[in-house]
N, C-alpha and C positions, 0 to 999 in steps of 0.2 A: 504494500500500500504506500504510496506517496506521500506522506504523511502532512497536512497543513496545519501552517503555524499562523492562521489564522485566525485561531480560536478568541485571544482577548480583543483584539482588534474588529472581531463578527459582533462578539458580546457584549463589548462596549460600544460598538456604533450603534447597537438594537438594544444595548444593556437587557430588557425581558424579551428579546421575541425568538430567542431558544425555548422552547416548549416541545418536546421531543419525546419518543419512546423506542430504549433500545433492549434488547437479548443480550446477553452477559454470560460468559461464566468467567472466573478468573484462577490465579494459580498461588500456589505454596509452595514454596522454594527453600529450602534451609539455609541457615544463614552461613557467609563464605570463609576466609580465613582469619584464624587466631594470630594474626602476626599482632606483634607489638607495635607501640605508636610511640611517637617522641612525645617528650613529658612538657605540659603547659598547664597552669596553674588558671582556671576558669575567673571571671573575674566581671563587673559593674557595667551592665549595659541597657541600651534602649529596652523595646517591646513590640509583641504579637510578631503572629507568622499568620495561624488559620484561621479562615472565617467562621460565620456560624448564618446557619440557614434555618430559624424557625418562622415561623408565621403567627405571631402574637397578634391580639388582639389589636386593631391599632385606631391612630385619632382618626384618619382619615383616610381615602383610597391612592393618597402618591403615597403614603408612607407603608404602604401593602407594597406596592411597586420596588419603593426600596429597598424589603425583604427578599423580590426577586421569586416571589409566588405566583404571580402573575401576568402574561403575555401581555406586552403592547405589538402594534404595529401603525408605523408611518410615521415619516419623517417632526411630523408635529407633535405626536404622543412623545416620541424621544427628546426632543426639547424641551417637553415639560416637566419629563423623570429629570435630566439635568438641572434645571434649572429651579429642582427643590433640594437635590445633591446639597449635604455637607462634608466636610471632612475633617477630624481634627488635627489643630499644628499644635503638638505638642512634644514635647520630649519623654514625657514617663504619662501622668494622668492626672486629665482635667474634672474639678469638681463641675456638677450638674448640682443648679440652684431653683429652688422652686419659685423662686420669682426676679424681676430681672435688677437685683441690686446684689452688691458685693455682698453684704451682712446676712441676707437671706436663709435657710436652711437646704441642705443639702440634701437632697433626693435622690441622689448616685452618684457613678464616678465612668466616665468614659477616658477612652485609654488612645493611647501614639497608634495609628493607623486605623484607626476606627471608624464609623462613620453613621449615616442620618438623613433623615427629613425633615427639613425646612419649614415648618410650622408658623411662622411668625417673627417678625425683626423688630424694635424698638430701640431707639437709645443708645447703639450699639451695643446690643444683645440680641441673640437667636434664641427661640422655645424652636427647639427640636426633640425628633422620635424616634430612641436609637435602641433599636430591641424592644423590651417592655418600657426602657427610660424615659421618658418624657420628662424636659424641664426647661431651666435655661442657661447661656453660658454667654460667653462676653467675647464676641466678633474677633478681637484682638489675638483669641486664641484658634478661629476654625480658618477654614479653607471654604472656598466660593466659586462657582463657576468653573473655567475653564480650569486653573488648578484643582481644583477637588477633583474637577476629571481624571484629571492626571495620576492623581495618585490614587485614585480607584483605581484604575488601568494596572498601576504597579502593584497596587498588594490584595487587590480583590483576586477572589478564582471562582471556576467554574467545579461544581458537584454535579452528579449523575443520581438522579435516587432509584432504587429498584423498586418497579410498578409491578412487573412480575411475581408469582408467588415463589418461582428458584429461578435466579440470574448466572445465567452461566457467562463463563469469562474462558476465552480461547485463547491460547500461544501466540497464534496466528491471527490477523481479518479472513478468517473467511469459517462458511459454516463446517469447513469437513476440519479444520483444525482440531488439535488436541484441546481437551476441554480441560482447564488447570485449575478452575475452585469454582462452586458454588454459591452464590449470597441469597438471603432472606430475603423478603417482600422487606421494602424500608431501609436496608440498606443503604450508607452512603458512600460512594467514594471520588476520590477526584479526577476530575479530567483533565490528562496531559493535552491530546491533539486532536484534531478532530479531520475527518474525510469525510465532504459534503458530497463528493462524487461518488463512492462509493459506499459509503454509508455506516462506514466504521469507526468506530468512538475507541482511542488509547485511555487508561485508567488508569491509575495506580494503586497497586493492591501491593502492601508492606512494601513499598520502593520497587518491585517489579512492575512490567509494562503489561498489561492483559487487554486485551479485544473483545467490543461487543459491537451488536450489530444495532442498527436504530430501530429498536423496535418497543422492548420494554422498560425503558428508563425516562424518565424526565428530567432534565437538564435545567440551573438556575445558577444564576451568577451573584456568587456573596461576598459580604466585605462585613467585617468585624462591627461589632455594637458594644453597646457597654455593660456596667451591671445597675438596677437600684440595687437601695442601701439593704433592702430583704434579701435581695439574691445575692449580693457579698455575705449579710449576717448568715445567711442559709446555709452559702459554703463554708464559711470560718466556722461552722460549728461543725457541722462535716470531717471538717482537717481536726479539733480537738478528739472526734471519738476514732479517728484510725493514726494520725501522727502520733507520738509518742516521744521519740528520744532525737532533739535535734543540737547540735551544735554548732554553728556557724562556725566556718574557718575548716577544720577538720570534719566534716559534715558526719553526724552521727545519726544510722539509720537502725531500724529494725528489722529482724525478715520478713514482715509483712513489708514495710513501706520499698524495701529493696526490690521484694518481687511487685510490687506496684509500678515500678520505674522499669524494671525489664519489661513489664506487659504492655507497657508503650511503646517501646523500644521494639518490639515483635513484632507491633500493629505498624508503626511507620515506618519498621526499619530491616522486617525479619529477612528481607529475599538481599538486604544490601551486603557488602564487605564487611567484615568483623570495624575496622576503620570506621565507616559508617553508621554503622550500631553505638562505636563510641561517642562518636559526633551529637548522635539526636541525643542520647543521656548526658554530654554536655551541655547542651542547650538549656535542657530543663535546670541540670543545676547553675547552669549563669543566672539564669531569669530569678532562682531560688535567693542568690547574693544580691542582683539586682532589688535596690527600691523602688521598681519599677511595676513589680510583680508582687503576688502573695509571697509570702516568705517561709514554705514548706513547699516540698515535692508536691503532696495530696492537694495544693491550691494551687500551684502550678498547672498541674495535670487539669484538675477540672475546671479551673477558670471560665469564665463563659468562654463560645466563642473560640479558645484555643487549639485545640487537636482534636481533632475529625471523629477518629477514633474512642475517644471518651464522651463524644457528645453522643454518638449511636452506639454508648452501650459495649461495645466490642475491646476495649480495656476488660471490661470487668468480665466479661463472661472469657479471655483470654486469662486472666488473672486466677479467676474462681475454678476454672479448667487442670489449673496445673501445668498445662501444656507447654512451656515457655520456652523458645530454642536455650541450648545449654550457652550460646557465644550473647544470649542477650542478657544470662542473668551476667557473666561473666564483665559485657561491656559493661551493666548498670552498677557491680560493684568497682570497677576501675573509676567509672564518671564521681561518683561518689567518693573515693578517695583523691578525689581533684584532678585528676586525669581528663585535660580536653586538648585534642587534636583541631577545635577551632578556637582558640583563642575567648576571646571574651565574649563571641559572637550570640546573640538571640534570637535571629531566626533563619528558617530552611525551609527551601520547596521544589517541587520537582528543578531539574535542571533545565531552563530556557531558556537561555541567552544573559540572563543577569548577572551581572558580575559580582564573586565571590567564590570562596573557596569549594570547591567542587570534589569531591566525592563519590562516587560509586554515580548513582541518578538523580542525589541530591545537590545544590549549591547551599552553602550555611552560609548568612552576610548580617 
């Protein structure tokens, strides 16, 4: 298959008018060699990598749009999805205030690469609608127009969700290929490339490439949201009944919370280079040092929004499983003894052209 790199450039010029359905299966691949990594000491950085695609309840029908639930078509509906686009400029995370003055109370917290609809402007202030958050925030800090485009473009992606009741994922684009994993109705996973000619969707299934055909999947293009202050309280309380023993510097884990960070590591990383396994449990523990982020693995991990994989579930039923390649628990206790092969770095996604340190089919930047 020819493969087009199309994708964000189709997505973003129609942003919703992917509405598709493909046929899937995909594949499991064990993870590749135990070679050793050169020693780097993880360390204080930005935020986010993955989006998150639910469909809350919202104020009004552009900010459904910018959930990316729903199909537009024609040059004037895309204008309009644009031009309620926000984005945050921020370096770590911006409070969301319930009304539009500094002293205000705090209703949430959206975060560096995140993003919104446009609800209202005043004063220089925005009420925007970012996941369940609604609130307001002070102009000084977002992005508008054709920037906000822009960097949707750069850190939003596209998800495939499985419409089917079993999705298969093949080796190969075509139907007679070897068939290399099965996924559930609801499933989600990401779309690397896309073939409009012939009809075949690239995915990635644990950092391998799998093929499905357009038939039972529906396709949406998302970008990061924030949390309210319920959905942080809900998680921080969450992180109190399974963390346990943390130490900053020397990071001190449990074997529960260790094989917690392998079962990530498995979902986004199992078919990658042992390299690459270390890489992604890097990340988590930079983001863990970062005051940028929650400041335990367990809040790392489920953070809204963050990794694909813990929002569908498929962390925990890989975790609760037992199942865990042997080179992931291995990468998660090196990461964990500070062990990172990318530097200070906080996020990774497939490899497209973006500059950063590159890995197996990841870039980490």
């Amino acid at each position: 298959m020819a493969r087009s790199r199309k994708l964000f450039a189709a997505v973003m010029g129609v942003l919703l008018s992917l509405c598709c359905i493909l046929q899937t299966d995909m594949s499991v691949r064990a993870a590749g060699s135990n070679d050793y990594l050169q020693d780097f000491k993880g360390g204080v950085a930005a935020l986010l990598s993955l989006g998150v695609t639910n469909a809350p309840e919202t104020v009004n029908a552009q900010a459904k749009q910018l959930n990316l639930s729903f199909p537009t078509e024609g040059k004037e509906e895309e204008e309009d999805i644009f031009d309620s686009l926000v984005m945050v400029n921020v370096k770590s995370v911006l409070n969301v205030r319930s009304e539009a003055r500094d002293n205000a109370g705090k209703v949430g917290k959206i975060y560096k690469d995140c993003g919104g609809t446009i609800l209202e402007r005043k004063d220089g202030w925005t009420k925007l609608q970012s996941g369940d958050l609604v609130g307001w925030a002070k102009d000084s800090y977002l992005l508008f127009g054709e920037e906000a485009k822009d960097l949707a473009k750069e850190v939003g992606r596209t998800i495939a969700t499985v419409e089917a009741e079993t999705l298969r994922v093949r080796k190969e684009p075509n139907a007679d290929a070897e068939v290399l994993a099965l996924l559930p109705k609801g499933e989600i996973a990401d779309v690397v490339e896309q073939d409009e000619e012939t009809g075949w969707i690239c995915i990635d299934y644990e950092g391998m490439d799998g093929y499905v055909s357009e038939e039972f999947v529906s396709l949406e293009f998302t970008i990061d949201t924030g949390e309210t202050m319920d959905e942080i309280k809900a998680r921080q309380k969450a992180e109190k009944d399974v963390v346990r023993n943390v130490n900053f510097g020397a990071y001190t884990a449990d074997a529960d919370t260790t094989l917690l960070l392998a079962a990530l590591i498995h979902c986004e990383a199992g078919g990658e280079p042992y390299e690459g396994q270390v890489a992604v449990g890097a990340v988590v523990m930079n983001r863990v040092r970062s005051s940028s982020y929650p400041d335990t693995i367990h809040g790392v991990i489920y953070a809204s929004g963050q990794f694909t994989p813990a929002m569908t579930g498929k962390v925990n039923r890989v975790y609760e499983s037992g199942q865990i390649y042997e080179s992931c628990i291995k990468a998660a206790e090196e990461a964990l003894s500070g062990v990172s092969n990318v530097g200070d770095l906080t996020h990774f996604r497939r490899a497209d052209g973006r500059e950063g340190i590159i890995i197996g089919n990841h870039v980490f930047h």
